[in-house]
TIROVEX-967141 format. One line per 10 residues: number of its first residue (from 1); for each residue z, x, y of N, C-alpha, C, CB. Coordinates in Angstrom, 1 decimal. Glycine has a CB too. Layout:
NUM	Z X Y Z X Y Z X Y Z X Y | ...
This chain:
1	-32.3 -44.9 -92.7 -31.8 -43.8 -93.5 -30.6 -44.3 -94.4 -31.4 -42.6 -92.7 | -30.9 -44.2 -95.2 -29.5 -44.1 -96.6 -28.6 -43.5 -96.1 -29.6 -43.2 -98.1 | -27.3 -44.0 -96.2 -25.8 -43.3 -95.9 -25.2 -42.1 -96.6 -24.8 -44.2 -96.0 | -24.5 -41.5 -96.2 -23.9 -40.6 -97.0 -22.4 -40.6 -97.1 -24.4 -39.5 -96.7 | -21.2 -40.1 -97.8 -19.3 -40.1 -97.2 -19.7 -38.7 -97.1 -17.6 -40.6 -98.5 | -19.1 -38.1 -96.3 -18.8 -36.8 -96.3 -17.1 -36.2 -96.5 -19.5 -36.3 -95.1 | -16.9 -35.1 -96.9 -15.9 -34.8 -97.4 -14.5 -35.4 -96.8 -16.1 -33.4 -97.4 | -14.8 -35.6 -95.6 -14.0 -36.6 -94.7 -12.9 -37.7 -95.4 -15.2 -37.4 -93.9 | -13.3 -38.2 -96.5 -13.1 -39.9 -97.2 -11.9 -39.1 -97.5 -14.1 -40.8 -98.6 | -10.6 -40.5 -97.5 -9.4 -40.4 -98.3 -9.6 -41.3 -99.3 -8.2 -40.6 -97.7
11	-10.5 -41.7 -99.4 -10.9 -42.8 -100.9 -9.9 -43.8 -100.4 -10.6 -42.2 -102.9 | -9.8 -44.4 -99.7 -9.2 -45.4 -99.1 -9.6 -47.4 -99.9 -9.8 -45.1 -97.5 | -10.8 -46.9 -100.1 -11.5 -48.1 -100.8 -12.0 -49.2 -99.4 -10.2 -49.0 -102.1 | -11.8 -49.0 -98.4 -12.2 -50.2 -97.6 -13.3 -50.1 -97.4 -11.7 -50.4 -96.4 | -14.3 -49.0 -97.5 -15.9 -49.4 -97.3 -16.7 -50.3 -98.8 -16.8 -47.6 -97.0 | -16.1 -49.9 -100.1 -16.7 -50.3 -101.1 -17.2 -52.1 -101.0 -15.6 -50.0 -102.1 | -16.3 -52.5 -101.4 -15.8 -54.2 -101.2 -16.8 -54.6 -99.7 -13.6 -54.3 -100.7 | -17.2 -54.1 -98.8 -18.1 -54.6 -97.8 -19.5 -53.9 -98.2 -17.5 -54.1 -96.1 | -19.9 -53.2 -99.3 -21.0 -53.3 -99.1 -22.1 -54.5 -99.9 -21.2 -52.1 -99.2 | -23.1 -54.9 -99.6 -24.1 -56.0 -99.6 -24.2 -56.0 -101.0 -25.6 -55.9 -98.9
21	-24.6 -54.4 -101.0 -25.8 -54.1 -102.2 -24.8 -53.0 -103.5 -27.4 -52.9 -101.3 | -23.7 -53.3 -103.5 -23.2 -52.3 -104.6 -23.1 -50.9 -104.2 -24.2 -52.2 -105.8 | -23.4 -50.7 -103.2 -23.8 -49.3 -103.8 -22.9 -47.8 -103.0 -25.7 -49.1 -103.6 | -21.7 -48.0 -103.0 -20.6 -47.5 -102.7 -19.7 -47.6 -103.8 -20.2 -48.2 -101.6 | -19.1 -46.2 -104.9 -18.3 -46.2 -105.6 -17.4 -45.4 -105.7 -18.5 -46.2 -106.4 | -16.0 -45.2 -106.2 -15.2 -44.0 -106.6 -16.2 -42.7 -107.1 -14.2 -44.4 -107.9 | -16.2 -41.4 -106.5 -16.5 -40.3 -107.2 -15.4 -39.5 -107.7 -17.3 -39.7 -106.6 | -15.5 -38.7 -108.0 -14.2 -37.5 -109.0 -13.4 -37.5 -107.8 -14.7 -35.5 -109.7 | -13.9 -37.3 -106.4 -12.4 -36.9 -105.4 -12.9 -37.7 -104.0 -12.0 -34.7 -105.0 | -14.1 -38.0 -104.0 -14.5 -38.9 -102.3 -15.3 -40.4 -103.2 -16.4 -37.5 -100.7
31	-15.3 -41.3 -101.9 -16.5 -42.0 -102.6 -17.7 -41.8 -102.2 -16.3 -43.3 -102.6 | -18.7 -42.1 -102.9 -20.3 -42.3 -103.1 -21.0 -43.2 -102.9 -20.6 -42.3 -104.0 | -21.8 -42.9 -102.1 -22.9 -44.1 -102.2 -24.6 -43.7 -102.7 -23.0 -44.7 -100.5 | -24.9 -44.9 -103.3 -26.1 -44.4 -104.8 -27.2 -44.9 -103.3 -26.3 -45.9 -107.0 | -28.0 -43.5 -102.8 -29.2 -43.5 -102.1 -30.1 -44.8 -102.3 -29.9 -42.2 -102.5 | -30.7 -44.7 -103.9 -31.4 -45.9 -103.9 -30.8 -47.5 -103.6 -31.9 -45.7 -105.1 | -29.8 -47.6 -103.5 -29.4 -49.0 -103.1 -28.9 -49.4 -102.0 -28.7 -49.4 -103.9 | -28.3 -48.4 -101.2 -28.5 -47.8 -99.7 -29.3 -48.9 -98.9 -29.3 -46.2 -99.6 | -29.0 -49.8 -97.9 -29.9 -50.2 -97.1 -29.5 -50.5 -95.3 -30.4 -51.3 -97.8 | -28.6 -49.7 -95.3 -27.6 -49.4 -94.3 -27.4 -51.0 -93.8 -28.1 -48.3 -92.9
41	-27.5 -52.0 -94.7 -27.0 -53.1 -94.6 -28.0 -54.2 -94.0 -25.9 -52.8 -93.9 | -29.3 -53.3 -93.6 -30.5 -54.2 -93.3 -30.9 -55.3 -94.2 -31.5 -53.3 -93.3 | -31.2 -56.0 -93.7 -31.2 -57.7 -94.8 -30.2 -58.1 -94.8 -31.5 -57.7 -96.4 | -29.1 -58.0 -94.7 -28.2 -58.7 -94.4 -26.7 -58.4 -93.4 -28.1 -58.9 -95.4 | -27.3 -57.7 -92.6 -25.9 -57.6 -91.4 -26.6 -56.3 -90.5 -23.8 -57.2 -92.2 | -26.2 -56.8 -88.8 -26.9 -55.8 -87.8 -26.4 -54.3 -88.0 -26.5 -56.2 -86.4 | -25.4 -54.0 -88.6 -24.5 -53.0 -88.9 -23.9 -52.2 -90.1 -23.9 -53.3 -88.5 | -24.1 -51.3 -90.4 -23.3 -50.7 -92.0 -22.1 -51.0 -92.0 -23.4 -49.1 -92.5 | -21.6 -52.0 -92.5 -20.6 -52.8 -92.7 -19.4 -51.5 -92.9 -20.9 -54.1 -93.9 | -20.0 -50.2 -94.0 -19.4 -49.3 -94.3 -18.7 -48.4 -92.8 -20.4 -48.6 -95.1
51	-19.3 -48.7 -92.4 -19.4 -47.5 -91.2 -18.0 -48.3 -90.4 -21.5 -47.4 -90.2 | -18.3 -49.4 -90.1 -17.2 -50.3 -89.4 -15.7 -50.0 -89.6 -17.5 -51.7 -89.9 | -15.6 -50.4 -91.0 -14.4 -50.9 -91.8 -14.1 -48.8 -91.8 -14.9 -52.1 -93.7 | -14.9 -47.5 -92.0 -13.8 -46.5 -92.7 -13.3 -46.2 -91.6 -14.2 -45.2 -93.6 | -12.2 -46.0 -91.5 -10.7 -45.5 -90.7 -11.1 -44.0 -90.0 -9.2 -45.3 -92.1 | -11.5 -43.1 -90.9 -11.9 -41.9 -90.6 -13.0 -41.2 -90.4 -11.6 -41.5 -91.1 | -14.4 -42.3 -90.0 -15.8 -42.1 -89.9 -16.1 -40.8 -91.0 -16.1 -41.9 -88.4 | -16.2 -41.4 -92.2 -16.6 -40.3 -92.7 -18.0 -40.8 -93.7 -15.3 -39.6 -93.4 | -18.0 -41.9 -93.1 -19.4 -42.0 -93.4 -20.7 -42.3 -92.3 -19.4 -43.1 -94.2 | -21.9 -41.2 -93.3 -22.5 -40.2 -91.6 -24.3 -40.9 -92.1 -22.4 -37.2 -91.6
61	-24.8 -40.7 -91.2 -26.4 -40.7 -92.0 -26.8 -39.7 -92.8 -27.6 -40.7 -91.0 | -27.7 -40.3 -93.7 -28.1 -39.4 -94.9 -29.6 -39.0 -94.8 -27.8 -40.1 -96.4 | -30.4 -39.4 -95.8 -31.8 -39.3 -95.7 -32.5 -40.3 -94.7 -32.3 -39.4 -96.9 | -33.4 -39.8 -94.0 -33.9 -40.7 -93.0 -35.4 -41.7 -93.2 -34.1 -39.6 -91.8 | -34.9 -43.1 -93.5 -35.8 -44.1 -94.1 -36.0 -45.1 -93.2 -35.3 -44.6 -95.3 | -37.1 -45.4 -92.9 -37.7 -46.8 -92.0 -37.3 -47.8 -92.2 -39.0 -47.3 -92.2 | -36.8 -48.7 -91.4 -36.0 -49.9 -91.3 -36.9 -50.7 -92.4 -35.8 -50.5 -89.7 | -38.7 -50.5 -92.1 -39.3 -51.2 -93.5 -38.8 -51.5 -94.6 -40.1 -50.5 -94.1 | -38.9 -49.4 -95.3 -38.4 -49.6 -96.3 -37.0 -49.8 -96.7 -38.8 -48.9 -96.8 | -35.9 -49.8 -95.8 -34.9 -50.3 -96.1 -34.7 -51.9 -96.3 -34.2 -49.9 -95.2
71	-35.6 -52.6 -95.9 -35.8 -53.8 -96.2 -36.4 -53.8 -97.1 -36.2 -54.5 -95.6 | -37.6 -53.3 -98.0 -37.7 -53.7 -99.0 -37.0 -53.1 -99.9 -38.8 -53.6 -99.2 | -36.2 -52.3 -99.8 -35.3 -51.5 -100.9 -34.1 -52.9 -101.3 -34.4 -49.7 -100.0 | -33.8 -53.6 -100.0 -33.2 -54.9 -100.2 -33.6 -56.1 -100.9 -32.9 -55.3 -99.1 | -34.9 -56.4 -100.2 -35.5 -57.4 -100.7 -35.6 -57.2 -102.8 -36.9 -57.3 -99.7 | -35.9 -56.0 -103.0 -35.8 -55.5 -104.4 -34.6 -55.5 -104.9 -36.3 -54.1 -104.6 | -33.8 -55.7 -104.2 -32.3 -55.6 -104.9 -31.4 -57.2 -105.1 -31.3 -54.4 -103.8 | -32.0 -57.7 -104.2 -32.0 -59.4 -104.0 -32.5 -60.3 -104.4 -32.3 -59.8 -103.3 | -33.6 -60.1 -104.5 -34.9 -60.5 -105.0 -35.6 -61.6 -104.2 -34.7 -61.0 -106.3
């Protein structure tokens, strides 16, 4: 499954900078992570590197996707 921040974030910035694939940014007041690039870090680390590093777990699961296609969502982003 793709991650989500929930209202939780102090925009701290420490999950951005750890993710693989981009796809963790500033939004207007939390940060964001872009669903399609989302691969909870599959392809390249046992763990959402995001999830590790925020201080205030405020990043939760989002939509629920097959470790498959989380790999190919990587492999596509990698090439």
């Amino acid at each position: 499954m793709s991650l989500k921040i929930n209202d939780d974030c102090t925009s701290c910035d420490a999950c951005a900078p750890t993710c693989p694939n981009d796809a963790i940014s500033a939004g207007d007041v939390i940060y964001v992570i872009a669903a399609d690039h989302c691969t909870e870090c599959v392809g390249a680390e046992n763990t959402p590197q995001c999830q590790i590093v925020c201080p205030v777990d405020a990043i939760v699961a989002g939509v629920s996707e097959s470790k498959e296609t989380l790999l190919a969502r990587y492999h596509a982003l990698h090439g």
